[in-house]
PDB file of N, H, CA, C and O in Angstrom:
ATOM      1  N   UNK A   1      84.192 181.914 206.468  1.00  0.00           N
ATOM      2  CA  UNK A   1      84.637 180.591 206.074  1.00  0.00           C
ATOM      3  C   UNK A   1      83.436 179.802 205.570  1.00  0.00           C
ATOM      4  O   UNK A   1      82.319 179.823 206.087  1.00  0.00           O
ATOM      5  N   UNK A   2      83.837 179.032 204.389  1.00  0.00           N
ATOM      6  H   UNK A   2      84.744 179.015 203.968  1.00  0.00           H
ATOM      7  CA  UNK A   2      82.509 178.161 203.691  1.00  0.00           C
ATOM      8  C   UNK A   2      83.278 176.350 203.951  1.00  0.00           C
ATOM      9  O   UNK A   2      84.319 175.700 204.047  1.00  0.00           O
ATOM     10  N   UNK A   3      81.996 176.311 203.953  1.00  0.00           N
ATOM     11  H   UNK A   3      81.150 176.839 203.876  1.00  0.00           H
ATOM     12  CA  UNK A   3      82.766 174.903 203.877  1.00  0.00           C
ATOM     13  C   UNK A   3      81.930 174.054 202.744  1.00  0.00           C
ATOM     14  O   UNK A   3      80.722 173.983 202.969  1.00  0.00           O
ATOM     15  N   UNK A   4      82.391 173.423 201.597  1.00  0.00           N
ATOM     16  H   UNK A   4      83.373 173.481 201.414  1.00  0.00           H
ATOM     17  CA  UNK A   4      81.952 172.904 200.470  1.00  0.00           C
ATOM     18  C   UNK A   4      82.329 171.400 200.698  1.00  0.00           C
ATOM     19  O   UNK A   4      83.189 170.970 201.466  1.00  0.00           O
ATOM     20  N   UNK A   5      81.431 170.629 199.794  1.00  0.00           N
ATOM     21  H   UNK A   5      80.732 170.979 199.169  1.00  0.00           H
ATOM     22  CA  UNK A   5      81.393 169.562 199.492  1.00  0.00           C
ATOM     23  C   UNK A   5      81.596 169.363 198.068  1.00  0.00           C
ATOM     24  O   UNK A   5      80.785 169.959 197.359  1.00  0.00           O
ATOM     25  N   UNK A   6      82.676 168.516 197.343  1.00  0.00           N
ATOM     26  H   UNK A   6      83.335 168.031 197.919  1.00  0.00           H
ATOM     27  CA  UNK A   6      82.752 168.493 196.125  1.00  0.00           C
ATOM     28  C   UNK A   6      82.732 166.888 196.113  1.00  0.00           C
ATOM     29  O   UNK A   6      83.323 166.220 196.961  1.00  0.00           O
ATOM     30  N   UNK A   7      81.998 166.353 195.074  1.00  0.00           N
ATOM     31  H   UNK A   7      81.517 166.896 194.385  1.00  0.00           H
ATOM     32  CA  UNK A   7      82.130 165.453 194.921  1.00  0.00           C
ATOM     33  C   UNK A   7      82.056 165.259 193.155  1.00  0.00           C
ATOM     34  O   UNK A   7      81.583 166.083 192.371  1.00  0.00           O
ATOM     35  N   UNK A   8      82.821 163.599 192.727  1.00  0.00           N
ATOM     36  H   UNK A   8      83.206 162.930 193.364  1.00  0.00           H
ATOM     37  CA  UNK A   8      83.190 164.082 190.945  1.00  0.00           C
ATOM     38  C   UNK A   8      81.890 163.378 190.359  1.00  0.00           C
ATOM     39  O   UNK A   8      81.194 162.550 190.947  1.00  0.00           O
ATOM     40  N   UNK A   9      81.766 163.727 189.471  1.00  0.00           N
ATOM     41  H   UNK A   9      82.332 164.399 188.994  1.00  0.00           H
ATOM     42  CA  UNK A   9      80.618 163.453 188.575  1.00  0.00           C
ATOM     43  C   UNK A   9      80.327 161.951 188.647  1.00  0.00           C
ATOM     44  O   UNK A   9      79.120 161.780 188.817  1.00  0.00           O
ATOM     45  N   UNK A  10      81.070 160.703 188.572  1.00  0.00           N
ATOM     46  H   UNK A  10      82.051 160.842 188.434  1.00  0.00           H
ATOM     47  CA  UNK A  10      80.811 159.810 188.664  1.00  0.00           C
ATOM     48  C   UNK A  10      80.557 159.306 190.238  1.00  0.00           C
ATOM     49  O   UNK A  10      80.151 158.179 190.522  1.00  0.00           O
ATOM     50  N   UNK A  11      80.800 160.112 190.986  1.00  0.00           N
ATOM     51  H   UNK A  11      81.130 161.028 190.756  1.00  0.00           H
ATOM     52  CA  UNK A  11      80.766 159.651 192.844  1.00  0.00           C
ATOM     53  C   UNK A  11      81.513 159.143 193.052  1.00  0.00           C
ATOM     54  O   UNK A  11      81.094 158.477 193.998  1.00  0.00           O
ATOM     55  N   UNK A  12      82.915 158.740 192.830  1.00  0.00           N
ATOM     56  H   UNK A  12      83.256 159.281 192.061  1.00  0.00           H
ATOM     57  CA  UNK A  12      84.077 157.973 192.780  1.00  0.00           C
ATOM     58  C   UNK A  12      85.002 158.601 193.670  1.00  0.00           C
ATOM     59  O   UNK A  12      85.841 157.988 194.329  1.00  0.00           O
ATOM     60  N   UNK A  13      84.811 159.991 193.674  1.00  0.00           N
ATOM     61  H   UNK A  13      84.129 160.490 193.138  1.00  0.00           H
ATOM     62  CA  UNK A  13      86.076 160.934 194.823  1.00  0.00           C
ATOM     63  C   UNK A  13      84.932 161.831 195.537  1.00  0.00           C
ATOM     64  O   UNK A  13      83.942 162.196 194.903  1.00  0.00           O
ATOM     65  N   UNK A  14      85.095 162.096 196.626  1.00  0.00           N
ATOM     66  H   UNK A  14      85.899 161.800 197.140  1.00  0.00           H
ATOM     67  CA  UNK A  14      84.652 163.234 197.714  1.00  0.00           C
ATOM     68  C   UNK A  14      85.420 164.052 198.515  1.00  0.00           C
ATOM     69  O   UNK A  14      86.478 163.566 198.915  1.00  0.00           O
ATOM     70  N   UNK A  15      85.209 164.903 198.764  1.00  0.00           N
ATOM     71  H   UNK A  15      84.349 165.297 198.439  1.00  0.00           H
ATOM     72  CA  UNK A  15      85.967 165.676 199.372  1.00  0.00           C
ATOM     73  C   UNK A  15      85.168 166.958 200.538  1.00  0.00           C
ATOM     74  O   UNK A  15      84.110 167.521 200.257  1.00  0.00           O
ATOM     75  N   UNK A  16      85.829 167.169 201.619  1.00  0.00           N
ATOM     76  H   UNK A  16      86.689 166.711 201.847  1.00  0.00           H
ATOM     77  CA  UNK A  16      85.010 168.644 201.825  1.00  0.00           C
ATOM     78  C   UNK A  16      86.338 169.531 202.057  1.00  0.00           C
ATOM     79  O   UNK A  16      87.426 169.065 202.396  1.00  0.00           O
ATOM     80  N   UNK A  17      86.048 170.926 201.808  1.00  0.00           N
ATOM     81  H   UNK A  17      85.164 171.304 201.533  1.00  0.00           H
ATOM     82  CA  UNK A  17      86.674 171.386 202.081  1.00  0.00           C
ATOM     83  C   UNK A  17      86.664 173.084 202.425  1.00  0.00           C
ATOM     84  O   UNK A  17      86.018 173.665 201.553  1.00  0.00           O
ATOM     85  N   UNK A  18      87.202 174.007 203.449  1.00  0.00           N
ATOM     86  H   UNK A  18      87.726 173.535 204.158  1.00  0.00           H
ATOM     87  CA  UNK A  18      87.086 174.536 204.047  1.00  0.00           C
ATOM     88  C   UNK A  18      87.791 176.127 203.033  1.00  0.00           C
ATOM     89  O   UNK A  18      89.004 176.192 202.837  1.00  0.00           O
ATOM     90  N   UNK A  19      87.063 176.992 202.626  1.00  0.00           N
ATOM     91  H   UNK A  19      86.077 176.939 202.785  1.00  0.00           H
ATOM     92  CA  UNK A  19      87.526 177.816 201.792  1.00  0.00           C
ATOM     93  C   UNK A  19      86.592 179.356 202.496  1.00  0.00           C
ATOM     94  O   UNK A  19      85.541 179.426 203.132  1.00  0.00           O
ATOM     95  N   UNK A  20      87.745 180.628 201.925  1.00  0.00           N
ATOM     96  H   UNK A  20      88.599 180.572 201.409  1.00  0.00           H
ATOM     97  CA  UNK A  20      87.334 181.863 202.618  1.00  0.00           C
ATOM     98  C   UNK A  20      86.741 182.752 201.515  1.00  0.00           C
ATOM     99  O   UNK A  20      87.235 182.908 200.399  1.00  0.00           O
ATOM    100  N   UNK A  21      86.078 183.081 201.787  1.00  0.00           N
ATOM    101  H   UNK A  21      85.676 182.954 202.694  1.00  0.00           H
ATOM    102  CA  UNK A  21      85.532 184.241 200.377  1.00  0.00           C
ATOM    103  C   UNK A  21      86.706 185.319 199.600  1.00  0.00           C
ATOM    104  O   UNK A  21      87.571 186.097 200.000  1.00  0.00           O
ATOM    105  N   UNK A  22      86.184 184.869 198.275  1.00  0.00           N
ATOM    106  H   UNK A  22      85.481 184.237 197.949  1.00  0.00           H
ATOM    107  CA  UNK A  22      86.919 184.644 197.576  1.00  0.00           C
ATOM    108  C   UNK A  22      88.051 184.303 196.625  1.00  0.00           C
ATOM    109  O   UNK A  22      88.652 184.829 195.689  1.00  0.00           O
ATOM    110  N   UNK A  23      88.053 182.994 197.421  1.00  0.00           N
ATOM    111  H   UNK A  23      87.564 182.567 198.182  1.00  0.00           H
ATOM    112  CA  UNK A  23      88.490 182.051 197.455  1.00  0.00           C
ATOM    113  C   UNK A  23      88.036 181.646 195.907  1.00  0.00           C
ATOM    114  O   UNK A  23      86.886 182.006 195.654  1.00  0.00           O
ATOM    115  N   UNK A  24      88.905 180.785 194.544  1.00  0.00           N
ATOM    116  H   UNK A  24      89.839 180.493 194.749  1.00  0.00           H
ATOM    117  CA  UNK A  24      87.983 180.144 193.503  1.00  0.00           C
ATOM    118  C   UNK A  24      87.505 178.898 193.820  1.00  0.00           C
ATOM    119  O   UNK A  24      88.052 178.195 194.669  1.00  0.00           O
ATOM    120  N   UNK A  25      86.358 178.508 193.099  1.00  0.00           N
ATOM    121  H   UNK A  25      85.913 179.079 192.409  1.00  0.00           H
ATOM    122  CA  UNK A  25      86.077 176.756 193.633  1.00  0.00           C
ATOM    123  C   UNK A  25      87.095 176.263 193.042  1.00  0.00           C
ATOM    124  O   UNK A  25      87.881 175.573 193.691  1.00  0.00           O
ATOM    125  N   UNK A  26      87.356 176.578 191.316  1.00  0.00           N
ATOM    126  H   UNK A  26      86.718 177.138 190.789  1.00  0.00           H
ATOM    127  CA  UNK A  26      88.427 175.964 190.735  1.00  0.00           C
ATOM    128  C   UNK A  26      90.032 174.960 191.986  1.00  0.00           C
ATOM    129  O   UNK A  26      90.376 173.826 192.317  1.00  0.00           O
ATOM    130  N   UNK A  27      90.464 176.491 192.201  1.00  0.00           N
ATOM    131  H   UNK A  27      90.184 177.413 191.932  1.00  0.00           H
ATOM    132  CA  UNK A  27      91.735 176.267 192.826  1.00  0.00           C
ATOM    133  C   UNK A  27      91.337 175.583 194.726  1.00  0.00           C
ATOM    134  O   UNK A  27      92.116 174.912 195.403  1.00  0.00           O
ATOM    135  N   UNK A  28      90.315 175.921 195.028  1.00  0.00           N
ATOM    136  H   UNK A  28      89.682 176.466 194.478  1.00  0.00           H
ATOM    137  CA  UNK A  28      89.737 174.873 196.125  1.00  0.00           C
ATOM    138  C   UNK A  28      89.690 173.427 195.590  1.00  0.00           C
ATOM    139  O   UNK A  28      90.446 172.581 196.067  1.00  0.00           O
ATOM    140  N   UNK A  29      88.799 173.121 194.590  1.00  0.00           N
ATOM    141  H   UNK A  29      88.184 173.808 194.202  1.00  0.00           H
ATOM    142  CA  UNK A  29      88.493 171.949 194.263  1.00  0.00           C
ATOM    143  C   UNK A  29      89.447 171.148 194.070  1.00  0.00           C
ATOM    144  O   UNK A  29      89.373 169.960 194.386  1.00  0.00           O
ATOM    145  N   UNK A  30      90.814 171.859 193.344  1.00  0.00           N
ATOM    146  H   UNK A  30      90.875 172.824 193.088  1.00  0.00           H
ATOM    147  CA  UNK A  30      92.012 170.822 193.047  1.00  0.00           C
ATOM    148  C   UNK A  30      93.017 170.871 193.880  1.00  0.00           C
ATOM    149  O   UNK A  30      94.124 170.386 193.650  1.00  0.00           O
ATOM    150  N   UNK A  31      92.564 171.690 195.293  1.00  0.00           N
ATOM    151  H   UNK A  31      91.664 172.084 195.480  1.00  0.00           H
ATOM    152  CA  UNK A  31      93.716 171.984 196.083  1.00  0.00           C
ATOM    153  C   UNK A  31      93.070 170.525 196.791  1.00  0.00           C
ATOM    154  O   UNK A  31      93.925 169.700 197.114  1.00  0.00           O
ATOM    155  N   UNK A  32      92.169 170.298 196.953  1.00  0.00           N
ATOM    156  H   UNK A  32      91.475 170.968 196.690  1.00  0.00           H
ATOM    157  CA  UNK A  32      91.419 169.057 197.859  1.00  0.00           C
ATOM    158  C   UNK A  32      91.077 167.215 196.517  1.00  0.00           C
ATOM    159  O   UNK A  32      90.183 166.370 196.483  1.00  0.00           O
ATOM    160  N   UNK A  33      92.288 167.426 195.749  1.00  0.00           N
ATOM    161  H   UNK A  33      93.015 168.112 195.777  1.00  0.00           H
ATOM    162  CA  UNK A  33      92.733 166.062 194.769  1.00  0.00           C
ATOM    163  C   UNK A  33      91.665 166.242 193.523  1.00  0.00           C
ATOM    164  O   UNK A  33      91.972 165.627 192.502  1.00  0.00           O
ATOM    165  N   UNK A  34      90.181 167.181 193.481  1.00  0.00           N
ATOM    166  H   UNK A  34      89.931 167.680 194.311  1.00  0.00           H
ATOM    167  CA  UNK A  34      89.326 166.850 192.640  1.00  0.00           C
ATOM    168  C   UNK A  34      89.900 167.118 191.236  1.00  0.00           C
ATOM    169  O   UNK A  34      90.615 168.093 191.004  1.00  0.00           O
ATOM    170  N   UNK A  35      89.624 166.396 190.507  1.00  0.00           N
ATOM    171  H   UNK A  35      89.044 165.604 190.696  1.00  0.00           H
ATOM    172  CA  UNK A  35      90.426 166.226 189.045  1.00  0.00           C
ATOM    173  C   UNK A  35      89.721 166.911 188.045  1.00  0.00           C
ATOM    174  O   UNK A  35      89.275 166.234 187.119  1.00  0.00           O
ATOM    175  N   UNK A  36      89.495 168.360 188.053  1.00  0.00           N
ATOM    176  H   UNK A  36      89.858 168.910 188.806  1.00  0.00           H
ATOM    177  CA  UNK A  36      89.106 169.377 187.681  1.00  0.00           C
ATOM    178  C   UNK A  36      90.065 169.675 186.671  1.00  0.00           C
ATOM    179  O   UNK A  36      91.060 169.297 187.289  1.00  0.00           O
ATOM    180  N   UNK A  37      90.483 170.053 185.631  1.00  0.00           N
ATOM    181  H   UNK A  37      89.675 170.360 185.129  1.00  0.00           H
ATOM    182  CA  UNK A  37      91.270 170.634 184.634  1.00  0.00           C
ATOM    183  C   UNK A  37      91.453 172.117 184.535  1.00  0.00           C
ATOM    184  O   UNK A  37      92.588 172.587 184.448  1.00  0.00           O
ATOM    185  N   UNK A  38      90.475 172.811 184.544  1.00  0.00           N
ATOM    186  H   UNK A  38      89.553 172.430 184.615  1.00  0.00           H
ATOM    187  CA  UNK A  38      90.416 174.058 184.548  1.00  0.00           C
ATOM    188  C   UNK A  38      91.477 174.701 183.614  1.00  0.00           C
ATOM    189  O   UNK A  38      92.430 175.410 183.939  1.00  0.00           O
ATOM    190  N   UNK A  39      91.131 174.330 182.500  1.00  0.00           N
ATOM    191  H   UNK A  39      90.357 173.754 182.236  1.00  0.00           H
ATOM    192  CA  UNK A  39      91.745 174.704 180.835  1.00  0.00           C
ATOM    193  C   UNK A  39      91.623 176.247 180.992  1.00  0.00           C
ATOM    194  O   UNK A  39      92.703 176.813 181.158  1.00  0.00           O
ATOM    195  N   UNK A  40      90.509 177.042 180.970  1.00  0.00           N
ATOM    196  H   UNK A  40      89.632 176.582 180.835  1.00  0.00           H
ATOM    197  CA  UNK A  40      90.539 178.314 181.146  1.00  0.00           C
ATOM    198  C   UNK A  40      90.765 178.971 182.333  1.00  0.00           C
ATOM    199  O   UNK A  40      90.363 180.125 182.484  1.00  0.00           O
ATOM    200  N   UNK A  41      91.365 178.374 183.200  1.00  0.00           N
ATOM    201  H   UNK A  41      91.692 177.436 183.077  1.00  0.00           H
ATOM    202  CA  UNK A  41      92.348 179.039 184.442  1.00  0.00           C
ATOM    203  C   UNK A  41      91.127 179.542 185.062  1.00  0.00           C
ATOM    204  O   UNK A  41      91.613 180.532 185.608  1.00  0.00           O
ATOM    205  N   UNK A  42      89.950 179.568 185.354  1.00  0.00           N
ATOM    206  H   UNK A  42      89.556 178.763 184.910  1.00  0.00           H
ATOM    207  CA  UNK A  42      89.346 179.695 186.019  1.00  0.00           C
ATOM    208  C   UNK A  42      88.271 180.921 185.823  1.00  0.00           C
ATOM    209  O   UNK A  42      87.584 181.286 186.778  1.00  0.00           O
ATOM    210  N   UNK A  43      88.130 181.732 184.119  1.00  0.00           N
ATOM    211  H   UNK A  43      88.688 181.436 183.344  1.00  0.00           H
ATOM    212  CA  UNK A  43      87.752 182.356 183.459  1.00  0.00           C
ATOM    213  C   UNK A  43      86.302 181.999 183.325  1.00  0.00           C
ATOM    214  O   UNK A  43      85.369 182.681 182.902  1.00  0.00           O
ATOM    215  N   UNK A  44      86.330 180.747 183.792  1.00  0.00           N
ATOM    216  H   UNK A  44      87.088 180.193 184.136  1.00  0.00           H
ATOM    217  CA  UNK A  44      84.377 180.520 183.415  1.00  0.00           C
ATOM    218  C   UNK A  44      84.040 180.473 181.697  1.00  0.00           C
ATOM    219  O   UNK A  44      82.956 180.872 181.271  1.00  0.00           O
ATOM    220  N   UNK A  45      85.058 179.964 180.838  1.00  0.00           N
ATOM    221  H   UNK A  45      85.939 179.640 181.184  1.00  0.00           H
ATOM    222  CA  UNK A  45      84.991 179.892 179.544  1.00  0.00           C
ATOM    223  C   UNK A  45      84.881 178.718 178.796  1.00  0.00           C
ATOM    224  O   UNK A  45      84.420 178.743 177.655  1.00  0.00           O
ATOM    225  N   UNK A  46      85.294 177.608 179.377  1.00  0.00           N
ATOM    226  H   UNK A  46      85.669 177.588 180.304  1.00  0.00           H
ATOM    227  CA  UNK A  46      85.620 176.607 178.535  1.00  0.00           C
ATOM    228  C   UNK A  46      84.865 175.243 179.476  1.00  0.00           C
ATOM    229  O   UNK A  46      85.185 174.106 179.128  1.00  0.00           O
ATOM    230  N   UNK A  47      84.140 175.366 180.336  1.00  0.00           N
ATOM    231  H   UNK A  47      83.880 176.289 180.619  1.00  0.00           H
ATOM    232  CA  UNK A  47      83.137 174.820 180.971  1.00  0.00           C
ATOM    233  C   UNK A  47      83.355 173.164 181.019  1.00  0.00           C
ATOM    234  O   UNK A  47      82.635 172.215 180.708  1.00  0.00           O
ATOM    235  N   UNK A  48      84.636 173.281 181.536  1.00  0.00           N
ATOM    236  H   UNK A  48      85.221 174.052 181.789  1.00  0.00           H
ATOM    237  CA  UNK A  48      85.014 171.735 182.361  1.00  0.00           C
ATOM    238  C   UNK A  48      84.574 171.049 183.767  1.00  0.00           C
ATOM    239  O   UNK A  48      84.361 169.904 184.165  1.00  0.00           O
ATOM    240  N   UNK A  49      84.549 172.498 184.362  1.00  0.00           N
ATOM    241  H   UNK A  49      84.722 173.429 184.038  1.00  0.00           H
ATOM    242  CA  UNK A  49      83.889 172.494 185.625  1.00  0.00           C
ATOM    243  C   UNK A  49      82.663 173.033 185.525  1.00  0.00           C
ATOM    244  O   UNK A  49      82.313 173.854 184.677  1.00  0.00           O
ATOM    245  N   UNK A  50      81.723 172.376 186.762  1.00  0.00           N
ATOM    246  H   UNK A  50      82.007 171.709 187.451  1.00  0.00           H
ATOM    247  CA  UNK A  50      80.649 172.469 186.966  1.00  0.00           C
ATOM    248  C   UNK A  50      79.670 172.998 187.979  1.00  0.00           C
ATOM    249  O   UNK A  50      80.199 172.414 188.924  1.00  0.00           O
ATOM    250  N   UNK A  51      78.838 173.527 188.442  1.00  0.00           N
ATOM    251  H   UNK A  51      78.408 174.002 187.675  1.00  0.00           H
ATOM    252  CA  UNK A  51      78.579 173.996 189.767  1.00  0.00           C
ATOM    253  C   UNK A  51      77.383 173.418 189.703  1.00  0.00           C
ATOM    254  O   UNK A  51      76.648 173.449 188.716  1.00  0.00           O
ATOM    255  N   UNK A  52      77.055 172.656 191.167  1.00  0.00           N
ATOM    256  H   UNK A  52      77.652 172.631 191.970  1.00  0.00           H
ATOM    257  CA  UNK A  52      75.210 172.696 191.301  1.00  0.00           C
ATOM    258  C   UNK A  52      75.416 173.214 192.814  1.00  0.00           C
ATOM    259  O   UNK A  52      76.343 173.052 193.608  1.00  0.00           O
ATOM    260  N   UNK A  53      74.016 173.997 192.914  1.00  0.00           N
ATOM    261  H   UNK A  53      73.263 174.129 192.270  1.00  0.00           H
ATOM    262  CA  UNK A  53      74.190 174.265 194.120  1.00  0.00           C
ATOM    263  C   UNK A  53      72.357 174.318 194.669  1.00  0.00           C
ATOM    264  O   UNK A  53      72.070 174.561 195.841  1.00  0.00           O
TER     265      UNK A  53
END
């Protein structure tokens, strides 16, 4: 079990949330309200989402 912190680019929403390997961040991130789009379904193509780690 991981437990992530997402927060949105402007700092306006936060969230943490509790995800199992392999698990996507995509479908974590918007399962926990973050307003992620994820146009390429989660393909890593069209780079709406972001990772820092």
């Amino acid at each position: 079990m991981a437990r992530i912190r997402f927060i949105s680019a402007d700092g306006s929403q936060e969230a943490i949330a509790e995800s199992k390997p392999g698990d996507r961040l995509l479908d974590v991130a918007q399962a926990h309200g973050m307003p992620l789009e994820g146009t390429c379904e989660g393909a890593m193509a069209c780079s709406t989402c972001h990772v820092y780690l």
